[in-house]
Each structure stands twice: as C-alpha cells, then as structure tokens.
C-alpha positions in Angstrom: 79.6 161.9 74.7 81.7 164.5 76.1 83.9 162.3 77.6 87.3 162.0 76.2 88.2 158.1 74.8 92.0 156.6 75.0 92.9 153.7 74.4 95.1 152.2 77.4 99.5 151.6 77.5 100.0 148.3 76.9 103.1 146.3 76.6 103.7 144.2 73.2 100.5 145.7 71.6 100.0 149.3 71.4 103.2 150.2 69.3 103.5 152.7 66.4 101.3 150.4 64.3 98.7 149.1 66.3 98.3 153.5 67.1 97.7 154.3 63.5 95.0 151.7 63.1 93.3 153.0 65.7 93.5 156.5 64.8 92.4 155.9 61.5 89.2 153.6 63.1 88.7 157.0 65.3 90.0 160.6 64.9 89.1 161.7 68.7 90.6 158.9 70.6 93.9 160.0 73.1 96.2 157.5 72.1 99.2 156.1 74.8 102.4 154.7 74.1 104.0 151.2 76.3 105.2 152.2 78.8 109.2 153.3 78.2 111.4 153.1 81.5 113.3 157.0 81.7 116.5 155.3 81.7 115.7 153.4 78.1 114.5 156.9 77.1 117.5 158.9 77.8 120.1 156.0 76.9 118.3 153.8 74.4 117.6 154.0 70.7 115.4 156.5 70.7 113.8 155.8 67.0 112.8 152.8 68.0 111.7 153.8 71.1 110.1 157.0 70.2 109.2 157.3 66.4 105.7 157.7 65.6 103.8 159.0 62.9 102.7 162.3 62.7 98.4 161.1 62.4 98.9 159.6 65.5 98.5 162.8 67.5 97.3 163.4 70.2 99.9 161.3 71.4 101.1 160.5 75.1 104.3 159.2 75.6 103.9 156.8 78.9 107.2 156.7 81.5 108.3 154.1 83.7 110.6 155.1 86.9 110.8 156.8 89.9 113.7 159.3 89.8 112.7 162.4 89.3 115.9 163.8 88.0 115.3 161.0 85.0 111.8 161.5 84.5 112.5 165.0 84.0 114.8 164.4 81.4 113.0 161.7 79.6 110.1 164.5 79.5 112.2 167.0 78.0 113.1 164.3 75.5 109.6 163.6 74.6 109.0 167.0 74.4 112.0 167.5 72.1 110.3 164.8 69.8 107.0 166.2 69.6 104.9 164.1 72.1 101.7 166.0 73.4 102.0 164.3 76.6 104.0 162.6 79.4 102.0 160.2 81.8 103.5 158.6 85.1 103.0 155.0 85.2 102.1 154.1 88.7 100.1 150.9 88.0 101.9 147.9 86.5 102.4 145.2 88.6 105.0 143.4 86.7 108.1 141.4 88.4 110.5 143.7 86.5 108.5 146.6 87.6 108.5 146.0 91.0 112.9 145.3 90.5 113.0 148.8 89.8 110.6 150.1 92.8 108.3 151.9 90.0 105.3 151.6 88.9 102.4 150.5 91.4 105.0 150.1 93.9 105.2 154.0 94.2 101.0 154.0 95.5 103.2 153.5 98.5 105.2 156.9 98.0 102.8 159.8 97.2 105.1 161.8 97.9 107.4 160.5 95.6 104.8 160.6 92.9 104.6 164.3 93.9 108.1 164.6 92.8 108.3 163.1 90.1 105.4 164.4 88.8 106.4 168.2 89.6 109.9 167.3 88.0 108.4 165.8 84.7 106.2 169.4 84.2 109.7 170.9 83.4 109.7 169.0 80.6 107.5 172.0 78.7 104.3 169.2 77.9 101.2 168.4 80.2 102.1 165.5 82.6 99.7 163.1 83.6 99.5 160.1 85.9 97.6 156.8 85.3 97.6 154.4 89.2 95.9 151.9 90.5 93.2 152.4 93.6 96.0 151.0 96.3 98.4 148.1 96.1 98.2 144.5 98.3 96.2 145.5 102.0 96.3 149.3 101.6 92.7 150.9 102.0 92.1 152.5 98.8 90.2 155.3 100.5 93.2 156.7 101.8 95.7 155.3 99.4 94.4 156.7 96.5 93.6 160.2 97.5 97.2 160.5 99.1 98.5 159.8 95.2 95.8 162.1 93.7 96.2 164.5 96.4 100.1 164.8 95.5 99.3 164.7 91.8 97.0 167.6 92.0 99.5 169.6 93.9 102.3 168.9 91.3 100.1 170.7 88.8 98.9 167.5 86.6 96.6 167.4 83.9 94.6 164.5 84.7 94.5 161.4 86.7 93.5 158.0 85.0 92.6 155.4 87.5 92.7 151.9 86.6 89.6 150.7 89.5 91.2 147.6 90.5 94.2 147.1 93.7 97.1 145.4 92.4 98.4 142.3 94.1 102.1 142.7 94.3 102.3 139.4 96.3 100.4 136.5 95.0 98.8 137.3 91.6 100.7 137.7 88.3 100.4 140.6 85.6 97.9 138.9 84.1 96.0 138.0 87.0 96.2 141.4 87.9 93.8 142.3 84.9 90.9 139.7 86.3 91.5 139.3 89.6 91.3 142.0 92.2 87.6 143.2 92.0 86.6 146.0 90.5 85.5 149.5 92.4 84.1 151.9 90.1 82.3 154.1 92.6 85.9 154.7 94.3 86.8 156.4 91.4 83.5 158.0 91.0 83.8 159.4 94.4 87.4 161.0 93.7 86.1 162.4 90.8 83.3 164.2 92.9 85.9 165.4 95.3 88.4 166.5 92.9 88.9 169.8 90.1 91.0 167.9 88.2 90.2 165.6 85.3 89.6 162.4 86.5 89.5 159.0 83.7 88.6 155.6 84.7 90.1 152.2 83.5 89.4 148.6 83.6 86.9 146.4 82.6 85.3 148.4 80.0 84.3 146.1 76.9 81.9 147.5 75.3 80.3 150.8 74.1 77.6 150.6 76.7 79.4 150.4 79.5 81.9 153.4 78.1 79.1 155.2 77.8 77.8 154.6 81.2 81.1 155.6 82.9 81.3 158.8 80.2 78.1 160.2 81.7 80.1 160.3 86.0 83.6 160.8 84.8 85.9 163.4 82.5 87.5 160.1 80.6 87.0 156.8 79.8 90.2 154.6 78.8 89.4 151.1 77.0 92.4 148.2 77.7 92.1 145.0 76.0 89.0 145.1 74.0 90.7 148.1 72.0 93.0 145.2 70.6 90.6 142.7 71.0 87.6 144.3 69.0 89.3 147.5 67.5 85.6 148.2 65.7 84.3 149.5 69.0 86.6 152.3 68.6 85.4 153.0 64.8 81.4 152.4 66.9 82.5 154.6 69.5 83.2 157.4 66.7 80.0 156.5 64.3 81.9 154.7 61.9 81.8 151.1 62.9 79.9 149.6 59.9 81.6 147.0 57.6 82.4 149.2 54.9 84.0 152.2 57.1 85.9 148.8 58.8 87.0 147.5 55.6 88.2 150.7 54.0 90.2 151.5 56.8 92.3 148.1 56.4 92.8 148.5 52.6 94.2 152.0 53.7 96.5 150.2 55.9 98.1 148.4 52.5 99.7 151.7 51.7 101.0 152.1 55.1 102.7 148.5 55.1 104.3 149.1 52.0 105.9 152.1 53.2 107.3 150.4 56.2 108.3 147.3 54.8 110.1 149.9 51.7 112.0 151.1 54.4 113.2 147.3 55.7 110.5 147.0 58.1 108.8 143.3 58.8 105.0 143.2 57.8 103.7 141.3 61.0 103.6 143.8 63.5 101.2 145.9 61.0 99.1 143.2 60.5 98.6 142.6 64.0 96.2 145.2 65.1 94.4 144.1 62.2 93.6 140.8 63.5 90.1 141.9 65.1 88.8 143.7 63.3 86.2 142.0 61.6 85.3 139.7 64.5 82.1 137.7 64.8 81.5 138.7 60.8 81.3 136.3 57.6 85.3 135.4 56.2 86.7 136.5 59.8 88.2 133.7 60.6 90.2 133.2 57.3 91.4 136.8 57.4 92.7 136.7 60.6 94.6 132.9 59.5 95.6 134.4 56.3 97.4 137.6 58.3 98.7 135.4 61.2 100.2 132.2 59.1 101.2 134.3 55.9 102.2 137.4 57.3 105.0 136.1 59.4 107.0 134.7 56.9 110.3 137.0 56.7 109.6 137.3 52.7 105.7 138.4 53.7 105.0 141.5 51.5 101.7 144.1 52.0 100.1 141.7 48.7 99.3 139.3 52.3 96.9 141.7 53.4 95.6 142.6 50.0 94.9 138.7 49.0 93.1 138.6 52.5 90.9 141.7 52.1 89.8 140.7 48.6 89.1 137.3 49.7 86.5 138.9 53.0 85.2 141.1 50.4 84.6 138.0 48.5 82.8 136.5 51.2 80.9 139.8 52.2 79.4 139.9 48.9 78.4 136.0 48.5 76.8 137.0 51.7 74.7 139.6 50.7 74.1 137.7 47.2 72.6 134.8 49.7 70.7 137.6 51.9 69.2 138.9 49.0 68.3 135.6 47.1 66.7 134.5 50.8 64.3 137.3 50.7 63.4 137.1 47.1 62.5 133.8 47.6 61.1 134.3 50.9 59.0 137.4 49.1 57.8 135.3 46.2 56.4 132.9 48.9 54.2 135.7 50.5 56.7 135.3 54.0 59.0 138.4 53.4 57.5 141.5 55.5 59.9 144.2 54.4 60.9 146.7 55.8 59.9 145.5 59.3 62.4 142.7 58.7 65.8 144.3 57.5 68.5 142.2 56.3 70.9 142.7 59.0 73.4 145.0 59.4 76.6 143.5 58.1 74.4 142.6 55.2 74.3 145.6 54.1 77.7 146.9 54.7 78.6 143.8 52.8 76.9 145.1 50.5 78.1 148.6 50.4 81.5 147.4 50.8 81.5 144.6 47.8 80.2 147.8 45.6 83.1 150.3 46.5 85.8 148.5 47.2 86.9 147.5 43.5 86.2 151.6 43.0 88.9 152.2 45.3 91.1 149.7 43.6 90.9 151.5 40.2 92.1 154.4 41.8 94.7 152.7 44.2 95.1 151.2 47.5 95.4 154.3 49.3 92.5 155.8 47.9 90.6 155.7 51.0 93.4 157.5 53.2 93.0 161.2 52.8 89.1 161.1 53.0 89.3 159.5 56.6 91.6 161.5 57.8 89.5 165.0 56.5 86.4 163.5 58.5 
C-alpha cells in the first residue's frame, strides 16, 4: 500500500501509552494525540498534556477550539515541544464540544476554519484538519467542499474526513460513531476534485477494507478497531503473527517499569494491551489478569510479566496438543501434510513458546531495540 495508516484521536484511549504500543506493533503508522482544547494547551500542565516519548514520532498533536489567536499559540507550543504536526478538530460532536462552539460545530463556519487553520501554520509545523461530511440537515455536497475549499486555501497539509454527518441534535457521541450512515464515495469524490491529500475515516475494521479505501484515497485512518484489535496494525505492517505480537508486549515490561520508577500507575500501560491477543488460546485470562490485577494501586510491571508467561504457557500446551493431534492423526493414515497445515497461531505458538524464555535470559527488554531497527 502506498497509502499512509494513522490511527484516529480518541478521547480516554489514545494517550502516551496506548501510542507507543502501537508504534512498536507498526513503525509507519501517523500516530494522533486526544484531542487538547488551545486553552488547556496554553494554560494547562503541559507535561501532562503534552509529553510523549520520543519513538512515538511521527506524532500529531490534535487541537480543539475555534479562536484563531489561541490555536495559533497552542501551535507554536506544540511546535516548541517537538510535535510533527497540528490537526484542527472539526468533528466531535460531544455536549462539551458543542459549549465551546468548536469542533463539528465549525462545518458551519468554513470560513472560520479558514482562519484558524491559516493562523495555526504560524506555528512553524504542518497543519492539518480532520471534519466530518456536514453536521444535522446540511447537504454534505456543499458543506464539505466549503470546509475543504477554505482548508486548501489556508495552505493545509491534508484533509482527513471522517464519512459520516454528525447529529448535533438527537444522537449522542457514541451514537454518533454508529448512527449516521456512512458515505464513502463523498469523500472519494473530494479526493478526485482536490490536489491536496485527502484521508478517509470511519468504519474501517479490518485490513481488507483499509486496503480497499488505500487503493482511491492518499490515507486511511483506523478508529476503534485500533484499540479494539491493535494486531491489525502489526497485520497492516507484516508483522501480525503471534510471536511478533507477543514480543512486542514483553517489550512493553521494560517500558512499565520505567513509568511506574518514576511514580506512574501501571493500568493505563496495560490498557492498550488488552487486545491484543484476541480470539487466540489464553486471551481471555490475559486480558482478566491485566484488567483485575493491574489496577490495584500497589500493581507493579511483574502483573504483566505473570500474564505473558502464563499465554505463553497456554501457546505452547497448544501447539504440544496440535502436534500430538497430527501424530496421532498420521499414525492412523488421516494426516495429509502439508495440504493440511496446523494453523497459524499454531505455529506462532510455537515459535513464540521457543524464543520467549531466550529473551528472558537476556532480559525483558531484549526484544526492544530489534523492533525498533526494523
């Protein structure tokens, strides 16, 4: 694909931690901040606000507001503290959103947008804007090229489209994700029409249908199932098998101890973590043993540890029955190899029950500096 990949802003999930897991799962992805309002930015505590770790590049700090005098500032800010990127949020529906008049409130003021938008590129980084196709009864022909139209003319270096109206009346945030239908030939149209780079967002779940939307647009931004399924980002990058998964969480144990070192709490690391073995043998006790155990104040990185050596456990009593099944299947004259492979995650069981204790001799953090030289 020659398609860029990002990973979408969303509140109370993709935070400093939840960035370096996926960064680690895929080198190539654009990751996004939540969105931060200008005001909090410019007034607010700005390390927790705005630290990040350096492998999290390339790294786009997402702005809420609609004052262009304070978006330029929070720009220079993020500038200031090595962002790659400012983006313009012009799509969240939220209550508290819409208190403020930002966010998809302003597909209402393209002109507006224009401002703001010119007044963030003094900031010194590319600015970018991520909107919705129109908001409540506005025809999304004409509302959505108005807001590209002024984007384009404020000099912006691409345009993500999330190809659903928000509901400002009637529907909540949430519903907002579901509800409104989804119009990926608007978007594909706008794309045509345009110079500029032109992403798509919304209802993309799996690598097939990023793909499909790679091959008619510049970018393709994945929302929930990121979180959801984080091993379609490691698929996405040819690296999704069970072993690549697996080392990537023990390389997170290094990571957690650093934080928590440094007085930090160990559940939010262990949260991105959650899915990503899903659907696979031992699953459901790692995600139990992260969710009950890591939230105890006193939780230490050893939670995570206890719950990767207990899936690798289960990984290799898996292949140990996959491979017992076909001997016996064999010796019975059923067994066809190679037609029928064990499956997949055999196998990276497998390969994963036979390099993980290798990586333990030589520490937890073994696996970190070889991912991050691929």
């Amino acid at each position: 694909m020659t398609a860029e990949i990002a990973v979408a802003p969303m509140m109370d999930w993709t935070d400093r931690h939840c960035r370096v897991v996926h960064r680690r799962l895929n080198p190539a992805l654009r990751l996004f901040t939540e969105m931060v309002t200008a005001k909090a930015v410019i007034h607010g505590d700005r390390e927790r606000l705005l630290g990040f770790d350096a492998e999290e590049h390339p790294l786009v700090l997402q702005l809420g507001g609609a004052d262009p005098k304070e978006l330029a500032e929070a720009s220079r800010i993020a500038a200031e503290w090595g962002y790659d990127e400012v983006n313009l949020n012009v799509g969240c529906p939220s209550d508290r959103v819409q208190g403020g008049s930002f966010g998809a409130c302003l597909m209402r003021e393209p002109g507006l947008v224009g401002e703001c938008l010119a007044a963030m590129g003094d900031g010194g980084i590319p600015v970018s804007v991520k909107c919705r196709l129109g908001v409540d009864d506005q025809d999304t022909e004409t509302a959505l090229d108005a807001v590209a139209d002024a984007a384009v003319a404020a000099g912006v270096s691409a345009i993500w489209v999330h190809a659903r109206k928000a509901w400002l009346q009637g529907l909540s945030p949430v519903q907002n994700r579901d509800v409104p239908p989804l119009d990926y030939d608007r978007v594909h149209r706008l794309h045509a029409r345009l110079d500029t780079f032109v992403g798509i967002n919304g209802g993309i779940v799996d690598a097939d249908g990023v793909r499909a939307q790679a091959a008619v647009v510049d970018g393709v931004m994945i929302g929930r199932s990121a979180y959801q399924r984080p091993g379609l980002l490691a698929e996405l990058a040819g690296r999704g098998s069970f072993a690549e998964r697996f080392a990537v969480a023990r390389s997170m144990e290094e990571y957690a101890r650093a934080w928590c070192d440094a007085g930090g709490r160990l559940a939010p690391v262990l949260k991105p973590l959650l899915g990503l073995f899903h659907g696979e043998p031992g699953a459901r006790a790692f995600r139990r043993t992260l969710s009950e155990e890591g939230h105890r104040q006193e939780a230490t990185p050893a939670v995570l540890a206890a719950a990767l050596d207990r899936l690798e456990g289960e990984a290799a009593r898996t292949a140990e029955r996959a491979a017992q099944y076909a001997a016996e299947t064999c010796a019975e004259g059923v067994w066809t190899a190679p037609a029928r492979a064990a499956p997949a995650h055999v196998a990276d069981a497998r390969d994963a029950g036979a390099s993980a204790p290798a990586a333990r001799e030589t520490g937890r953090g073994a696996h970190t500096a070889p991912l991050a030289a691929e």
